[in-house]
KEVEX-902750 format. One record per residue: y, x, z of N, C-alpha, C, O in turn. Coordinates in pm, whole numbers, plus 50000, padded with zeros to 5 digits. Example, Ala and Ser with C-alpha at 12.3 -4.5 7.8 and 13.67 -1.06 7.14 Angstrom:
BEGIN
494315131950780495505123050780496705132050780496685142450846;497755128550708498945136750714500035129050787501145134150804;
This chain:
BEGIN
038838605620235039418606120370039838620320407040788622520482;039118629320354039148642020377040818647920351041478655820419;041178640620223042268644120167043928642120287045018647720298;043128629520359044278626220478044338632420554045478634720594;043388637820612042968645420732043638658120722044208662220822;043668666920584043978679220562045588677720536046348687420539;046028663220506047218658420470048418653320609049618650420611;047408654320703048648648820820048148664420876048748667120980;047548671220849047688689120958048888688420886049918686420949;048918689920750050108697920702051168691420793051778698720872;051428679120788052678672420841053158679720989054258684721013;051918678821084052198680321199052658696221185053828698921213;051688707821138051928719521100053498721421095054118728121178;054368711020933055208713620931056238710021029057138718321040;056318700021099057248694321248056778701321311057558698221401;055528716921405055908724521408056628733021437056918737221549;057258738721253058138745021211059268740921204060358746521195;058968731621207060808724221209060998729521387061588740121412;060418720821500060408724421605060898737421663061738738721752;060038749621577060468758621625061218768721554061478779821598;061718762221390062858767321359063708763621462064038773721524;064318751421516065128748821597065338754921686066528756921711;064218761121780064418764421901064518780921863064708789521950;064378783321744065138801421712066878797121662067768804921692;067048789921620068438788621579069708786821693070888790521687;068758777621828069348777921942069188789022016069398786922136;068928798821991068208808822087069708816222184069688821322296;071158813922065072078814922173073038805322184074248807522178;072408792722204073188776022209073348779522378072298783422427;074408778822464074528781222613073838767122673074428757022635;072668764622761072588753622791071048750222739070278743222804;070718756122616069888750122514068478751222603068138760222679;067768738622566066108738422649065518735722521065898726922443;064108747322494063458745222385062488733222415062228726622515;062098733222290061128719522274059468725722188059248735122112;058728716822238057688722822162056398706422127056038696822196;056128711121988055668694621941054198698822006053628709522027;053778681622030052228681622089051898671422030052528660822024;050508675121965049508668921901048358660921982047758662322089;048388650421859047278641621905046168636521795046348634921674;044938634221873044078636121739044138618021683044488608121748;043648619121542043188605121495042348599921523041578609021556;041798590121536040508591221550040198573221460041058564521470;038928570721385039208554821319038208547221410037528555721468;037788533321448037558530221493037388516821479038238510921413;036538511021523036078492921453035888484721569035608491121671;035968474621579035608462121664034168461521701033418461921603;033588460721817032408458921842031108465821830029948462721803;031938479321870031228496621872031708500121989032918500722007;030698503522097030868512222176030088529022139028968532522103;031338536122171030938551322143031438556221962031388549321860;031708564621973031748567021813031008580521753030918589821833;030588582221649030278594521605031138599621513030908611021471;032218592721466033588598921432033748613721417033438621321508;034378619221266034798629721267036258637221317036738648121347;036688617421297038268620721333039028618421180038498620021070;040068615421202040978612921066041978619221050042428619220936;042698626721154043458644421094044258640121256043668634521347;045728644321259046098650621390047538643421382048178642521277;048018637621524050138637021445050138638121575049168638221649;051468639121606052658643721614052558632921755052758621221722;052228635321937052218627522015053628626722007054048617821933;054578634622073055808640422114056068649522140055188655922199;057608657422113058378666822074059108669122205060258664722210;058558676322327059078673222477059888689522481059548700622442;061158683522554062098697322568061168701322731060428694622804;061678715122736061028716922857062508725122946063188733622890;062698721923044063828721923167063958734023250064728734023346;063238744723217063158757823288064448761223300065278757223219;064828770823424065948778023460066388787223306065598795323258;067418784923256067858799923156068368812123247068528811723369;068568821623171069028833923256070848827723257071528821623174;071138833823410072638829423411073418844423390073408855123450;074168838323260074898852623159076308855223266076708845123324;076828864723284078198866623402079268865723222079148874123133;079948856923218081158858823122082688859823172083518858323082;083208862323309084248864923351085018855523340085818855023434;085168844623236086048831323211085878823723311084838817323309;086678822123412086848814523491086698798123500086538792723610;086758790523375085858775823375084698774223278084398764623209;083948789723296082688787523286081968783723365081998792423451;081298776223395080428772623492078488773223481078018770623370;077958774923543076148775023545075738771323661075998774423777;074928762723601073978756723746072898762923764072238764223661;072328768523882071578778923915070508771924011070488773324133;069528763323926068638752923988068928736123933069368734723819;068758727623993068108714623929069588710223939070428714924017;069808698323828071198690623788071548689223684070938697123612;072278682823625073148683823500074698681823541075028674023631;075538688923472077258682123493077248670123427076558670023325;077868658823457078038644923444079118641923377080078640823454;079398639923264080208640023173080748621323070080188610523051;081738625723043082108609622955082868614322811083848621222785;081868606822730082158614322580083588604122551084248597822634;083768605122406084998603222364085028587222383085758579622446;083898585722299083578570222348083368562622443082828552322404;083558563022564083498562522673082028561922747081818558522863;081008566322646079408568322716079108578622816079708589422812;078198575922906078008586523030077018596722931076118593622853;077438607022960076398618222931076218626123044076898624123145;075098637823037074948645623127074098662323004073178662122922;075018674123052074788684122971074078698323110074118696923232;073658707423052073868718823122074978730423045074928742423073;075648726522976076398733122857077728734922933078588726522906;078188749223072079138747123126080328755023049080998763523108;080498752122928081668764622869082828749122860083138740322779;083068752822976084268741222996085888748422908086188759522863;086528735922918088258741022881089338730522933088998718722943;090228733322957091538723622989092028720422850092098727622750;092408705022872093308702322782094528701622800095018704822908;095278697022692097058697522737097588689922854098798689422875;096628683122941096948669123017096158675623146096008668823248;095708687823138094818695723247093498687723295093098686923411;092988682723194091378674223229090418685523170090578691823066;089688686023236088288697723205087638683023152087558671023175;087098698223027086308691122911085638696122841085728708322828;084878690022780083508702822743084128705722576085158700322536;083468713222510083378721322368083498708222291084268708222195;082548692222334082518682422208084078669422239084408659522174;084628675322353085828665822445085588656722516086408648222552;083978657522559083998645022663084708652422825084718664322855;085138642722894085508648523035084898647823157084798637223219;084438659123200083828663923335083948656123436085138653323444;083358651023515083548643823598082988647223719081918652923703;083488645323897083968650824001083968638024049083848626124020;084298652224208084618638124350085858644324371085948656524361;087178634524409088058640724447088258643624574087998635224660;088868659124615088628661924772090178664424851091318664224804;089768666424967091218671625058091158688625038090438694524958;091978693625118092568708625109091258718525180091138730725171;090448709925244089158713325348088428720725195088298732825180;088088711925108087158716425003086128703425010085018705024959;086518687825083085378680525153085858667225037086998663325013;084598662524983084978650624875085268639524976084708637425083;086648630324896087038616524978086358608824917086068599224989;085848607924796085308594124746083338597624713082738608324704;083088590224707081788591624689081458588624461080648594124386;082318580124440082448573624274083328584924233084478586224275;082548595524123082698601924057084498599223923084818588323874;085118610323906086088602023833086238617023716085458626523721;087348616023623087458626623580088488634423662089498630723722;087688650823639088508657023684089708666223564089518671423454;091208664323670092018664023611093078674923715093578670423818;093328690223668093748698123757095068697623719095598695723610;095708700823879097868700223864097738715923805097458725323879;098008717723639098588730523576099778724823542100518734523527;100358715623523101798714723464102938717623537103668727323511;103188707623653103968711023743103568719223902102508719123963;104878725723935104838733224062104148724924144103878713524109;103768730524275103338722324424104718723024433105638730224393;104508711624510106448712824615106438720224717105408726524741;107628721524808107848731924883107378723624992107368711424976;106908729725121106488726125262106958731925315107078744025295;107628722925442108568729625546107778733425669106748727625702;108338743425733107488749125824107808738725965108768733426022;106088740125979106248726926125105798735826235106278732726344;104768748926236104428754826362104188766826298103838769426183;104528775926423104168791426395103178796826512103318793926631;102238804526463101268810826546101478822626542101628829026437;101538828226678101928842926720100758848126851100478842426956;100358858826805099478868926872100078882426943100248892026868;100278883127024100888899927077100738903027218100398894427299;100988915027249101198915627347102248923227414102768933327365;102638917027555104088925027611103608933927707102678932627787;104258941627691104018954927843104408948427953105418942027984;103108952128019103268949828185103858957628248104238952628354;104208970428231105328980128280106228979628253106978989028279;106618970128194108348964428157109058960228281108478954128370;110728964628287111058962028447112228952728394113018955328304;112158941928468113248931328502114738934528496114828946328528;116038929328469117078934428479117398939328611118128949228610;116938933428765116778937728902116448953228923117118962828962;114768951128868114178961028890114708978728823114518990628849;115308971628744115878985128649117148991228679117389002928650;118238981028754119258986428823118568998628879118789010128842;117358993129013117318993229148117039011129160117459020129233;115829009729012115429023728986116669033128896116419044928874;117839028028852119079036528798118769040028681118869051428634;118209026128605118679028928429118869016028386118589005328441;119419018728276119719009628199119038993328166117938993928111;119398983928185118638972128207118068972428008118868976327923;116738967927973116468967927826116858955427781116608944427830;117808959927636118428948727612116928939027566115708940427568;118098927327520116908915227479116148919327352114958916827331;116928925227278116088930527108114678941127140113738943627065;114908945327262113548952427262112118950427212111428958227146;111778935927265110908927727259111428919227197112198911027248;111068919427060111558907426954110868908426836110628920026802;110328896026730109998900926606110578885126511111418876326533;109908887126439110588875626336109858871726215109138880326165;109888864126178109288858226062110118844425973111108837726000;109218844525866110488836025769109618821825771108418819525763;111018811825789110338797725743110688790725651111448796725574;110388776625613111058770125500111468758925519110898752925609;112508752025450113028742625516111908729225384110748729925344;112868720425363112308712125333112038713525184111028708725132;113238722325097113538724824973112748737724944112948742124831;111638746825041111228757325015112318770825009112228779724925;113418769925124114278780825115113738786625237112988780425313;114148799425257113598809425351114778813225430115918815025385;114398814125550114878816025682114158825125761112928825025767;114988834125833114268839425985114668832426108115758830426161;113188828726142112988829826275112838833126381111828829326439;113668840326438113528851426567113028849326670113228837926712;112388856426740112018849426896112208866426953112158876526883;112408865527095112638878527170112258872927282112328860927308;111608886827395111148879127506111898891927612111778904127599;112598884827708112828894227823112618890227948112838878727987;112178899528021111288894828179112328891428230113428897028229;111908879528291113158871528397112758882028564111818889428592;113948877628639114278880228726114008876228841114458882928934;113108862628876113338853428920111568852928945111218856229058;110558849428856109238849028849108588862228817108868870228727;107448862928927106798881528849106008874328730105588862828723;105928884928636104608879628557105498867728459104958858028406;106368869828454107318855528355108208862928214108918872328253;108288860928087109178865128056110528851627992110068840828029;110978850727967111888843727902112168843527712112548852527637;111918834327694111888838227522113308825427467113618813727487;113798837827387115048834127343114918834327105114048839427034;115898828227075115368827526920117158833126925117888831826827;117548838027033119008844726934118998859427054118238860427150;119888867927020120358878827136121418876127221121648884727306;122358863027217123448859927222122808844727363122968843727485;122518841027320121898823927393121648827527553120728834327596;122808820627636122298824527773120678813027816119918815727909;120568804627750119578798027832118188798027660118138796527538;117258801227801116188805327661115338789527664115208779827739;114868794727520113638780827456112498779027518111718769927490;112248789827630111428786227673110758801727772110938812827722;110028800227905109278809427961107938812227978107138804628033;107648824127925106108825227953105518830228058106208838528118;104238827628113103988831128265102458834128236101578827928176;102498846828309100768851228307100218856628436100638860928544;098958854128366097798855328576097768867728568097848874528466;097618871928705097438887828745096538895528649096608907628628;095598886128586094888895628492095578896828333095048898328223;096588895928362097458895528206097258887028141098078888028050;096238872228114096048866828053097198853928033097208847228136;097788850727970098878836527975098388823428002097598815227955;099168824828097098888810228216099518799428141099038788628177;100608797828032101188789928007102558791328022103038797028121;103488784927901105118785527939105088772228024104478761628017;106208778628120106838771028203107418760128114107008749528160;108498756927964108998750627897107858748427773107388758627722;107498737527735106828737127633105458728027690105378725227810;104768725227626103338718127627101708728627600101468734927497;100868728027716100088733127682100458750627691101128753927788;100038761627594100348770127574101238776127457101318787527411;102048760527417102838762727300103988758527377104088754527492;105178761227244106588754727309107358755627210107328767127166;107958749627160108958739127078110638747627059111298751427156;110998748726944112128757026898113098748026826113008744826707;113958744526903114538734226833115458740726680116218750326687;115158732726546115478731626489116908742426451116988751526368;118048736726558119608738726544119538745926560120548751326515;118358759526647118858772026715118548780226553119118789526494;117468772326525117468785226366118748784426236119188774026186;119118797126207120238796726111119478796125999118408802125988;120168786425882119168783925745120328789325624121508785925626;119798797425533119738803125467120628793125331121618796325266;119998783525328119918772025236121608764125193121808752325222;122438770825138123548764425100124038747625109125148743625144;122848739425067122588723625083122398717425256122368705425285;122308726125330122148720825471122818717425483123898723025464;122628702025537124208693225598123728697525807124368692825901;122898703825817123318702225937123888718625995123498730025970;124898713426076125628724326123126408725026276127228716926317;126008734226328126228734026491126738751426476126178761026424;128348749726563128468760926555129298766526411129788777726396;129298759726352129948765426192128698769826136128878773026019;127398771526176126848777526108125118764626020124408756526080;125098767725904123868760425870122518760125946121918770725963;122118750325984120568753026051119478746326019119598734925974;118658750226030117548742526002117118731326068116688734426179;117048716626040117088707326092115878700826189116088692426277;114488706826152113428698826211112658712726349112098722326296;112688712526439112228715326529110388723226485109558716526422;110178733426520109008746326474108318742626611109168739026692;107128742526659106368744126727105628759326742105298762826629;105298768626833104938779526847103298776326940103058771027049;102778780126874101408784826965101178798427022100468806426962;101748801227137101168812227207100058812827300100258817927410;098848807827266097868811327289097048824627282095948827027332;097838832627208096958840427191098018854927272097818866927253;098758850927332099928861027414099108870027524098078864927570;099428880727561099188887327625099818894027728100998896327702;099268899927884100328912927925099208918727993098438915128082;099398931127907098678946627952099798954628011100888951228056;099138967627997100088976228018099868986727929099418997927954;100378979727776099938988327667101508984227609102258976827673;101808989627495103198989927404103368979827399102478972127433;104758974627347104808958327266104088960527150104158971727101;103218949627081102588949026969102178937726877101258931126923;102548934526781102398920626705100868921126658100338930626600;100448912926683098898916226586099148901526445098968902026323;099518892326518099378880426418100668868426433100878860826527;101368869826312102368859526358102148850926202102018857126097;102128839326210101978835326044102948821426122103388820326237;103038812026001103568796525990102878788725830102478794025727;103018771625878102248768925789103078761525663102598751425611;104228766525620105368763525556105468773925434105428786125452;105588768125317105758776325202106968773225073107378761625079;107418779424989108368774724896107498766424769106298764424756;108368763724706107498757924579106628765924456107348773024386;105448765724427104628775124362104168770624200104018758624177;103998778824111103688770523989102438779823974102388791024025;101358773723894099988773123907099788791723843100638798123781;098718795323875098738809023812097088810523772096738815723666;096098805123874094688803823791093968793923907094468787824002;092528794923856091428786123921090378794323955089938803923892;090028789724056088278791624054087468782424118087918773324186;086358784324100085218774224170084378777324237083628786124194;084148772124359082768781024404081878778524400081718772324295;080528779724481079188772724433078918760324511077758756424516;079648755224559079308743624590080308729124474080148716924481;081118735924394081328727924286082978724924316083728716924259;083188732024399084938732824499085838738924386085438749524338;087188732624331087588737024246089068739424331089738729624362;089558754024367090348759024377091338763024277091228767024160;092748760224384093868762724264094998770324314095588765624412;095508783824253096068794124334097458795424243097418796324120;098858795524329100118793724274101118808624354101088816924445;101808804624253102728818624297103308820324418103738831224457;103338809924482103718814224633102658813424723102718807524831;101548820124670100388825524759099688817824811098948822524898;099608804224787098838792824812097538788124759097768787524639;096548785024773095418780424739095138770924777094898770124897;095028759624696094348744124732093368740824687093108744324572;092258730924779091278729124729090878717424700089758712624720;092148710924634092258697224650091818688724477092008677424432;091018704224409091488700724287090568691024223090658685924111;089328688724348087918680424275087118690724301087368702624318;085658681924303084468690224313083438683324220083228671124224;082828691824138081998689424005080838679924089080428681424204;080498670323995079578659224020078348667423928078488675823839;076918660423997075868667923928074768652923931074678644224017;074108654623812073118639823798071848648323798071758660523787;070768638423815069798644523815068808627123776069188615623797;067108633623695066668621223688065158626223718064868638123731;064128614323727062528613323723062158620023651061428628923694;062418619623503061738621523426062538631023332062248624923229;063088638123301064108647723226063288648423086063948651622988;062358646523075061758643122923061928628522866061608625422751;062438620522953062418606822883063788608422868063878602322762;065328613122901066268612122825066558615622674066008624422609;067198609922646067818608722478068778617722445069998616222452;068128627722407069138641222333070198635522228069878628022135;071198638922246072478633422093073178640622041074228637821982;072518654122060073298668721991074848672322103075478663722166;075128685822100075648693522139075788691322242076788687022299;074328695322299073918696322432073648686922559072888687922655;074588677622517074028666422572072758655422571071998652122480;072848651222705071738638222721071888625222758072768623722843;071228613822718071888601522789070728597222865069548600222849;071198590922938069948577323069069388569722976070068560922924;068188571422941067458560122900066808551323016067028553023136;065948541422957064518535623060063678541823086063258538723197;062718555623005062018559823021062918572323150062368572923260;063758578223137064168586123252064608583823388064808591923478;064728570023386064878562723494066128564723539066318576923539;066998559423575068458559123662068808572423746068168577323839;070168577223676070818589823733070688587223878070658576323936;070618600823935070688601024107071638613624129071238625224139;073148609124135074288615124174074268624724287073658623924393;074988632924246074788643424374076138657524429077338656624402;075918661724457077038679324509075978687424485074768686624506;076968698324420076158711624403075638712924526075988705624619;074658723624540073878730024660073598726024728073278732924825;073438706424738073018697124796071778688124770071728678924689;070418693824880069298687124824068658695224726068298707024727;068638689924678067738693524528068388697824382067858701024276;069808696524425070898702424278071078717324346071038722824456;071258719924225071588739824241073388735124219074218726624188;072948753324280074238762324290075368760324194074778757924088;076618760024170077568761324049078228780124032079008786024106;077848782823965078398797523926079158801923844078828806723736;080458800523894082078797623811081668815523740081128825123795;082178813823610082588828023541080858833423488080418844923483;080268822123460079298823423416078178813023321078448801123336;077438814723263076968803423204075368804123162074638814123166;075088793223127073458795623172072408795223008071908787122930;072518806723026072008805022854070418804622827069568808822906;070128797522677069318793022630067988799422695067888811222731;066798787822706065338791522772064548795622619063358798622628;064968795822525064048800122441063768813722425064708821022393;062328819922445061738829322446061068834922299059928833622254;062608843722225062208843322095060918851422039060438848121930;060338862622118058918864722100057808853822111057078850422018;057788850322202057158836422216057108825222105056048819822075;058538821622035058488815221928057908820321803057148813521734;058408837021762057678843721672056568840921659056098835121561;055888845121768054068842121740053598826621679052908823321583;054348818421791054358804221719054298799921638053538790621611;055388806921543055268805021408054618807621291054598802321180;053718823121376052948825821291051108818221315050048817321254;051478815921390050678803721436050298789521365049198785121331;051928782921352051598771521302051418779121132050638774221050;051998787721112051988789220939050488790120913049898783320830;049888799520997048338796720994047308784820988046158785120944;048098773021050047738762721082047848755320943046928751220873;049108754620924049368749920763048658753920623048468745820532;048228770820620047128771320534046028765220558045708756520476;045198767420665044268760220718044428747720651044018746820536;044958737820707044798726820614045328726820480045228715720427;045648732220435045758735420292044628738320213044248733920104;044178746720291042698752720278041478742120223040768744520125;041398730320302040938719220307041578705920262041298695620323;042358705820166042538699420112042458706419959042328698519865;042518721319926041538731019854040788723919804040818717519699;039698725419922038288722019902038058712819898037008712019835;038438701519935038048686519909038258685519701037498684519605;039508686619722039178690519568038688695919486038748692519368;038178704119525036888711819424035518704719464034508706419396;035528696919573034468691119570034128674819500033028669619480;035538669119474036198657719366035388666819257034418662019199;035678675619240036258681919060034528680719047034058673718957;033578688119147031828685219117031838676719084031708674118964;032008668119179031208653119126031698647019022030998637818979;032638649218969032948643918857032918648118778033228641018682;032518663318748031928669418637030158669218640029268676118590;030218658918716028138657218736027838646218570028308635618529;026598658418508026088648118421024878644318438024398635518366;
């Protein structure tokens, strides 16, 4: 019996070494969770014995359990690298169409722009709006617009911030004092819009104090136009009360008054091309001091057509996408993350991946930085938990272990070889 006993150390000894050859060979696998084998004793045993005085019958092999610790997260600058920085896996679909789940984020695009891991299964996501906010809750693959441009967006409203001098004098007032009335360009600025095809246009607006209301100015989109688009009116404390023309503290530019740039415009007033759809202005944020004219903020939400230039992601799993006409959308998907009970009862199947067994109990879907899933950390990746000092010793450990029973299976044989040299 002796001979078994000294005969399953070796075994376990050597699985082991297998064990933790492995977990030195992975030591820079990105993703990789070492494993370490645990023993269990023999023990023999008969029917209708309580208690034993048993020596035991040698040792195997309970199970070979990976263990799930954080790795250090490496900074690699590649932008669809990704690392999860706390509990999750990325949720993945291999070639074959099986669900997997990896921590292995050294993602890549393919020719069809689907993120996909190193073995080609594809990443899988919630798809979102421009907010960064998922519409669906059922995970799909994610699949980013690199091929073709965004289209062009025509400008529907412009937001303008400034303020006009309150010491500005009326065409009345400026006779009365013997100078020159200020033309309309004084107070004027401009900005560019787009029509429907992404062509660029200016939009002018100019404001000159009417004659008629204190505290009013008149805003015109040409220097030429006797009747303006609209008047603005403010309370004694300079703050804007609201245009007289318009809704609210905005007001409406019709379309025809802007000249368009755009050769293809069929609409035309005047001989001249214009831009066809009507701009909304928010002057909310208008002013009258008695400080200079001054623009602080004029933007619109209209752009030309852009073709893709890079990505990023942030940590909540938001996959941003940035194009040459200065646009960023965040419409591109947001990384799905699984998580289970038992992370030792899934089924390892090489390169890095894991599948749902019974013993791990049913994936529980999730968003980065939500709950109990970590962080996503684009341009980085989360490398291997094996602690190769730690394994060193190990090994010299189990090799110890392996003479040891060697040792004793030695000696069992020399103790054969007595008795059978007994005369």
């Amino acid at each position: 019996m002796s001979f078994q006993t000294g005969l399953s150390g070796l075994n376990v000894s050597s699985k082991s070494l297998d064990v933790i050859g492995n977990n030195i060979a992975n030591s820079s696998t990105v993703g990789f969770k070492f494993s370490r084998n645990e023993f269990s004793e023999l023990v023999a045993g008969s029917l209708g014995t309580g208690g034993s005085n048993s020596a035991g019958i040698g040792a195997a092999t309970a199970a070979i359990a990976q263990q799930f610790s954080q790795g250090n997260i490496n900074i690699t600058g590649n932008s669809l690298d990704v690392a999860i920085n706390g509990g999750g896996f990325f949720q993945v679909t291999k070639t074959d169409g099986t669900t997997a789940y990896t921590r292995d984020g050294t993602f890549k695009l393919d020719k069809d722009g689907n993120l996909i891991t190193n073995t080609g299964a594809a990443v899988m996501g919630y798809p979102t709006d421009n907010t960064g906010t998922a519409t669906s809750i059922t995970p799909q693959r994610l699949v980013l617009p690199t091929g073709a441009p965004i289209p062009a967006r025509p400008s529907t409203a412009i937001t303008a911030e400034f303020n006009l001098d309150a010491r500005a004098r009326d065409a009345t007032q400026s006779i009365a004092a013997g100078v020159t009335p200020a033309p309309r360009s004084t107070y004027g600025t401009s900005i560019s819009v787009y029509d429907a095809q992404g062509v660029a246009s200016s939009a002018n607006l100019f404001f000159q104090k009417t004659d008629t209301v204190a505290n009013s100015w008149n805003v015109y989109t040409d220097l030429t136009s006797p009747a303006p688009v609209g008047v603005i009116t403010f309370t004694a404390t300079g703050a804007i009360a609201g245009p007289v023309l318009g809704t609210g503290f905005g007001l409406t530019i019709p379309g025809s008054t802007i000249p368009s740039n755009n050769p293809n415009e069929t609409t035309i007033v005047g001989g001249i091309r214009r831009i066809p759809g009507p701009i909304t202005v928010d002057l909310s944020g208008v002013s009258q001091f008695g400080a200079a004219f001054s623009v602080t903020n004029l933007s619109q939400d209209g752009y030309a057509a852009g073709e893709f230039t890079s990505l990023s992601i942030d940590g909540k799993g938001v996959i941003s996408t940035s194009y040459s006409n200065g646009q960023t959308l965040k419409t591109g998907g947001m990384i799905a993350l699984g998580d289970f009970r038992n992370l030792q009862g899934m089924a390892p199947v090489g390169g890095g991946e894991f599948l749902e067994t019974f013993k791990s109990g049913p994936v529980v879907l999730g968003r980065p930085a939500v709950g109990k899933f970590g962080e996503t950390r684009a341009g980085s990746v989360e490398e291997s938990n094996v602690d190769i000092t730690a394994e060193l010793v190990n090994m010299m450990t189990a090799q110890r272990n392996y003479q040891a029973n060697a040792q004793t299976i030695k000696t069992q044989d020399q103790v054969m070889s007595t008795l059978v040299n007994l005369r």
